[in-house]
N, C-alpha and C positions, 0 to 999 in steps of 0.2 A: 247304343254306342257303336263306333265306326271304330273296327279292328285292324280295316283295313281296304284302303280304296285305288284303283288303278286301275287306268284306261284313257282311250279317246275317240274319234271318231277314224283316225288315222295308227290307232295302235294295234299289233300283229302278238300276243304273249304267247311266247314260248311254253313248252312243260316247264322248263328253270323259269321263267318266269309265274307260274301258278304255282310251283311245288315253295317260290320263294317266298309267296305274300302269303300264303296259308300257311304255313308254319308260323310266319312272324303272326297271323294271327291268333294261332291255338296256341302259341308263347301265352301273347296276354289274356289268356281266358286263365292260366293258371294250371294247376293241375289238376288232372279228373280221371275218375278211378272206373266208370261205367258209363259207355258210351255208344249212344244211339245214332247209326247213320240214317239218314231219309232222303234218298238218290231219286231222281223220275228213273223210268224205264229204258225198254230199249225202243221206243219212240220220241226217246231224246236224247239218242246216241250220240247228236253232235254235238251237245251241249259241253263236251268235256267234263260231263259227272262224274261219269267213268274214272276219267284219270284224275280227277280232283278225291275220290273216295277210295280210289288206291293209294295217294299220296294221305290222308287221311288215317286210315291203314298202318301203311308205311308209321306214321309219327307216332300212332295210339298203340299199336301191338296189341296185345290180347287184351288190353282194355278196352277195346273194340268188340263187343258182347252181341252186339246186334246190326244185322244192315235191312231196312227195312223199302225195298224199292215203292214210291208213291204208284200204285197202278191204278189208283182210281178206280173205275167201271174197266181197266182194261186187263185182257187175261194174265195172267201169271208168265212172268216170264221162264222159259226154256232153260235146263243146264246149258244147251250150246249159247243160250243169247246172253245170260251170268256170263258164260267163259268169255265171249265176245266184248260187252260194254266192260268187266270187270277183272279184265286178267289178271291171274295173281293175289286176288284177293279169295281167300277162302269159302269155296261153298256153303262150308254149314252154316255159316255166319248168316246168310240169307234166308229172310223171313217172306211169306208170302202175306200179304194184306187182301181179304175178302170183306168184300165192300157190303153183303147184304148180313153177315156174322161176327166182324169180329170190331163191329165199332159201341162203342159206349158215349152217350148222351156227356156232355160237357157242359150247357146252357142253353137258356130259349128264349130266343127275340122275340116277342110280342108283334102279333099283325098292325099293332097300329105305328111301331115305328119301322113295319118293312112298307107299311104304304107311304109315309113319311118318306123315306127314302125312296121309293120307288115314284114319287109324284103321284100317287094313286092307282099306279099302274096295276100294283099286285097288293091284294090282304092276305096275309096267311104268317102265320109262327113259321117261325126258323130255327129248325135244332141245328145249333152245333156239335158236329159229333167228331171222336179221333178215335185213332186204331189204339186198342184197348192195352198194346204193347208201350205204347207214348204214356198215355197215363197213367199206369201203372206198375210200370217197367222198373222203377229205381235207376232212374240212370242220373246221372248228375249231367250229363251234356245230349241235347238232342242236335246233330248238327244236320240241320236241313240243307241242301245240294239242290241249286237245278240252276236255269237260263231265266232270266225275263225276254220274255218277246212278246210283241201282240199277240192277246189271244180271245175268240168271239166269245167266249162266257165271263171271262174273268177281266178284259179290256186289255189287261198285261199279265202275263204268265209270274208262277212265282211269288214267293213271300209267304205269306200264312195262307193262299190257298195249294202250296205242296201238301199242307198238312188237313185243312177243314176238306178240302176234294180231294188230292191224292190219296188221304187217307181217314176218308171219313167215309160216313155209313148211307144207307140206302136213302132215311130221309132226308139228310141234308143234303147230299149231290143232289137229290132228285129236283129239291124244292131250289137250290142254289141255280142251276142251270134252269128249269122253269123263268125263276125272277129273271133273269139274266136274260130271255127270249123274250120275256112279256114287254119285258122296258124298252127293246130293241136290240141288235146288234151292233147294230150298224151306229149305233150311239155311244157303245160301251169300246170299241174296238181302240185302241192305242191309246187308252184312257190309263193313268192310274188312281185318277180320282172319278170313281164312279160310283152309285148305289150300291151293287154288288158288293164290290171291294169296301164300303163303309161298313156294311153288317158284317162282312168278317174280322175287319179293323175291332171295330166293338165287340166283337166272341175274343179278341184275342188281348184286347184290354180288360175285360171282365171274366171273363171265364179260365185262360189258364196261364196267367199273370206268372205263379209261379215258377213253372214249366219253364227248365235252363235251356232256352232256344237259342242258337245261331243261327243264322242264315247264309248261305255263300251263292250269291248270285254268278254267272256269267253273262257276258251279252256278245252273241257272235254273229258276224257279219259275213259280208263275200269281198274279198280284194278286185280292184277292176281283169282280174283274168280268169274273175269266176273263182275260185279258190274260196273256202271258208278259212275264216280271221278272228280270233278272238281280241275282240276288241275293248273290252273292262273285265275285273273280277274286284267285285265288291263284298263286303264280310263284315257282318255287325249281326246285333241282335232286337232291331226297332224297324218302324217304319222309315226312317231316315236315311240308311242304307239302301232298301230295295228304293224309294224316291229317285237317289242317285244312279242304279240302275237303269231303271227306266227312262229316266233322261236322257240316257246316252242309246237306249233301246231305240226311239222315236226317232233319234237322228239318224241310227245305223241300218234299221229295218223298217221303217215307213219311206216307201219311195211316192213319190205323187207326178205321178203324168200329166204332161200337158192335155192329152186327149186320152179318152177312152178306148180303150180295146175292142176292135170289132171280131178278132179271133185269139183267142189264149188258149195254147200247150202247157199243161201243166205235166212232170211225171211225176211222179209218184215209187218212191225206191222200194222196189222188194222187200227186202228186210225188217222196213218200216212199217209200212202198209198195206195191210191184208185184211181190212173190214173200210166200208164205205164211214161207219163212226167215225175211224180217224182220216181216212181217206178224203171226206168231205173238208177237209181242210183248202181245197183245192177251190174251193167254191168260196166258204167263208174269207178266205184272204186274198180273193181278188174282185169279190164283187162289187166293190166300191170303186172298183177299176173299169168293169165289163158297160159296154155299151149299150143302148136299149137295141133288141133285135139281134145281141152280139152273141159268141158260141164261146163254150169252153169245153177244149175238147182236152180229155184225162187219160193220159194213158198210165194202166195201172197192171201189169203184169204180174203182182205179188196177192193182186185181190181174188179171197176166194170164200167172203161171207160180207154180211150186211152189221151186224151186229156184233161186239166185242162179245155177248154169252148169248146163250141159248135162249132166253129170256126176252132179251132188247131185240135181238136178230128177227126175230117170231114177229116182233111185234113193229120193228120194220116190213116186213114184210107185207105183213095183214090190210097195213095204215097207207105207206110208203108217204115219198116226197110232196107235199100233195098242197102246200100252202097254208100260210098263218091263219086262217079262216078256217079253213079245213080240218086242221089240229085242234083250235079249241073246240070245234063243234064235238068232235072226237072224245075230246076227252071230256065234255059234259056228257057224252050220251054214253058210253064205255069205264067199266071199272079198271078192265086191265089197264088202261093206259093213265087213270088216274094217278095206279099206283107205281107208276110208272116215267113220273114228270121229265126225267131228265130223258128216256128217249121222245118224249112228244118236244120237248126243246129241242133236241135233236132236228126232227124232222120239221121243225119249221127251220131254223138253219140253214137248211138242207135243200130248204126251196128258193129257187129265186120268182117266186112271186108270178111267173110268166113276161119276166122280162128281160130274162136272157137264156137260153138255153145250154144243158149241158149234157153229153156224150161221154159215156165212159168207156173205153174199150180195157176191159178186163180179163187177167190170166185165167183164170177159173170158172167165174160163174158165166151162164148163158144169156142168148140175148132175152129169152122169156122172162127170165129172172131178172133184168137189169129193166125192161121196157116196165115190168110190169108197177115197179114202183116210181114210176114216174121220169126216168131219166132214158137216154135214147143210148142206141146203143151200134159200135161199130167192132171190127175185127179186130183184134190186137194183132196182129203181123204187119197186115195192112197199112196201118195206122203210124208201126213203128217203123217201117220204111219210107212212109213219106214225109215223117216227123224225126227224123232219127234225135232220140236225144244229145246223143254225145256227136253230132254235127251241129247241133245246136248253139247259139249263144244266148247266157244271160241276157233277156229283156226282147227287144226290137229285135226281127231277123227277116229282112226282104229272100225271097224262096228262088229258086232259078226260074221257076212256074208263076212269079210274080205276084204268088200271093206274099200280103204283109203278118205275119204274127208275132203274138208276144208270149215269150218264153222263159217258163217258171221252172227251174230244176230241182226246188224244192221249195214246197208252202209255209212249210212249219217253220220257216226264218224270216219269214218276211207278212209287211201287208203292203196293198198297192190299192193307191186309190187317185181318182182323176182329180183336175183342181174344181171342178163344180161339185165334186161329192165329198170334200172336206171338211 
C-alpha cells in the first residue's frame, strides 16, 4: 500500500514539505507502541534520512525504542557523525549493526533459482539474513529510511535491500554483491527490475512477510545552479512504492551524454569518503560515461584507507584493482578471498578493465599505496588547485588552459552514461 506519494522531476520539498506527508503517513499506519527506525548512514547524509528520522522521532516519542543505522560492511558510525546526520534525536537510542555477528539466517534461495535468475551466470544458495534486532525485536513498526538512486550492486538503492545489505550478515552481502558483479554492472545499474533485486523481492515475499515494514523513500537531485533538490518522498510498505521511486530516480539522476568523456573530475567529500570501498563510487557512476583511453581523475582529500574494516582493507590490498579475470582466477585459487565475496565484487568494480584510466589523488594514503593496487596516483594539492572544486561547475567545464572536463561534485547522486552505452 501507498501511504503516501509526492514529487516530480521539477519538485524542490521543503522540511514542511517531508515533515507533512510523513506524518499524514504514520497517521494511516494507525497506532504503534514499539518502534524500529532503519536510517543509511552518514554516507547518505544527503539523502534527508537524517531529518526524515528526526521528524519520525518527533511524531513517535519514546515509542521510538530503537534506531538502527543500515551500515552494511561500513564502520560504525562516530558520536560526532549521529550528532551531525541526527541532531536532536537521542544517542542511546542508536544501535550499532555488525555485519559478520549480529545477523540471523531468515531463508535460502536455492542455486538453481539464483541461476535462473542470473541467466547462468552464477549457481550458488542465497541466504537471506537481517540484523537479529529486526527479527527479533518485538516491534510492531520497522520504518525503513533512505534515497533510491542508482546503485552498481543493487541497480537502484533502497527498498528491501536497506534491510537484506544494510543489515544483513557476512553471507548474504557477500554472495549478494558477488551475484551482482558476476551478471555485470553495467547491466544492473539504473535497473529496478534486475536478477538481484528479484532474489530479494522473493526473501521478502517468503521469508518475512510478517515483519510490519514501511518504507520511506527519497529521491534527490541538483537544481540547474548545482544545488541539491528533493525531488519525491514516497511511503508504502510493497514493492509499488519503491517502483514509483525509482521512476522518478531514472529521470532525476541518470544524465546521458551525447558523447563520452575523454577527462572526468570527480570529488569526493571528506566527510563522506574515506575508504576507496565507497570512494569507488567515483568510477562505478561514470563509467558508462568515460571514453575509451579516457582519465578519471578523483580528487579525494578525506581518503585514508582501502577497505571499510581491517579484513576487506587487507584484502584490498593483497588483490588490488586488477580486473574481472583476475578476481575470479583469485578467488579460485585463494580461500581468504572466497570467503570473502563481496570484496572480490568489489574489486572487479573497481576495475575498468584497461579501458580507461583512473588517478586518485588522496588525503592520506601514499603514492606506494595507491600505485600499488592498480590505480595511478597524483598530489592532492596539485591537483586541487588546478581542479578547484568549488570553481568548478556541475557537468562540462572548458578550463582557461583549454582543456575540456567533466565535472562530478558528487557520485553518490547520480549515474552518467554516453548514448552508445545505454
Amino acid at each position: 500500500m501507498i501511504y503516501h506519494e509526492a514529487g516530480s522531476e521539477s519538485a524542490d520539498l521543503s522540511a514542511e514539505d517531508l515533515r507533512r506527508g510523513l506524518f499524514e503517513a504514520l497517521r494511516a499506519l494507525g497506532d504503534r507502541k514499539r518502534v524500529l527506525i532503519v536510517p543509511p548512514d552518514a554516507t547518505r547524509f544527503h539523502s534527508r534520512a537524517g531529518e526524515l528520522t528526526r521528524m519520525a522521532y518527533d511524531y513517535y516519542g519514546d515509542r521510538v525504542t530503537d534506531i538502527l543505522p543500515a551500515l552494511g560492511t561500513h564502520s560504525p558510525m562516530s558520536a560526532e557523525a549521529i550528532a551531525r546526520m541526527f541532531p536532536g534525536v537521542p544517542a542511546s537510542l542508536f544501535r550499532v549493526h555488525d555485519w559478520r555477528r549480529d545477523a540471523v539466517d531468515v531463508g535460502v534461495i536455492p542455486a538453481d533459482r539464483v541461476s535462473r535468475a542470473t541467466g547462468g551466470a552464477v549457481s550458488l544458495d542465497w541466504t537471506a539474513q537481517l540484523n537479529r534486532l529486526i527479527v527479533e525485536g518485538g516491534h510492531d513498526l520497522v520504518l525503513s529510511i533512505g534515497q533510491v538512486v542508482p546503485h552498481e550492486v543493487m541497480g537502484m538503492a533502497n527498498y528491501n535491500k536497506n534491510l537484506f545489505v544494510g543489515t544483513g550478515g557476512a553471507e548474504g552481502i557477500n554472495k549478494s554483491h558477488f551475484i551482482g558483479a558476476a551478471y555485470g554492472m553495467e547491466r544492473l545499474m539504473g535497473r529496478a527490475d534486475n536478477p538481484l533485486r528479484s532474489l530479494l523481492d522473493y526473501a521478502s515475499e517468503h521469508f518475512i512477510k510478517g515483519l510490519p515494514v514501511v518504507y520511506v523513500h527519497t529521491v534527490i537531485g541538483r537544481s540547474a545552479g548545482g544545488e541539491l533538490a528533493t525531488r519525491g518522498l514516497f511511503v508504502g510498505d510493497g514493492r509499488e512504492v519503491f517502483e514509483r521511486a525509482a521512476a522518478l530516480s531514472v529521470k532525476v539522476n541518470f544524465t546521458v551524454l551525447a558523447e563520452p568523456i575523454r577527462k572526468a573530475v570527480v570529488y569526493l567529500d571528506p566527510s563522506e569518503y574515506k575508504s576507496t570501498w565507497l570512494g569507488n563510487k567515483s568510477i562505478y557512476r561514470t563509467r558508462m560515461a568515460m571514453a575509451d583511453g579516457g582519465e578519471l581523475l578523483v580528487l579525494a582529500p578525506g581518503l585514508r584507507e582501502f577497505g571499510e574494516d581491517p579484513e576487506i582493507d587487507a584484502l584490498i590490498r593483497k588483490y588490488g584493482y586488477r580486473g574481472r579475470e583476475a578476481v575470479l582466477k583469485a578467488v579460485e585459487a585463494n580461500e581468504d578471498l572466497r570467503r570473502n565475496l563481496s570484496a572480490a565484487a568489489h574489486l572487479i568494480h573497481g576495475s575498468t578493465e584497461g579501458r580507461f584510466s583512473v588517478t586518485y589523488c588522496p588525503g592520506f594514503l601514499t603514492r606506494v599505496e595507491i600505485e600499488s593496487v592498480g590505480f595511478r596516483y597524483e598530489e592532492p594539492g596539485t591537483m586541487a588547485k588546478a581542479y578547484d572544486p568549488k570553481a568548478l561547475g556541475d557537468g562540462w567545464n572548458d578550463l582557461p588552459s583549454g582543456e575540456r572536463i567533466f565535472f562530478v561534485p558528487n557520485p553518490a547522486i547520480g549515474l552518467w552514461a554516453s548514448e552508445g552505452r545505454v
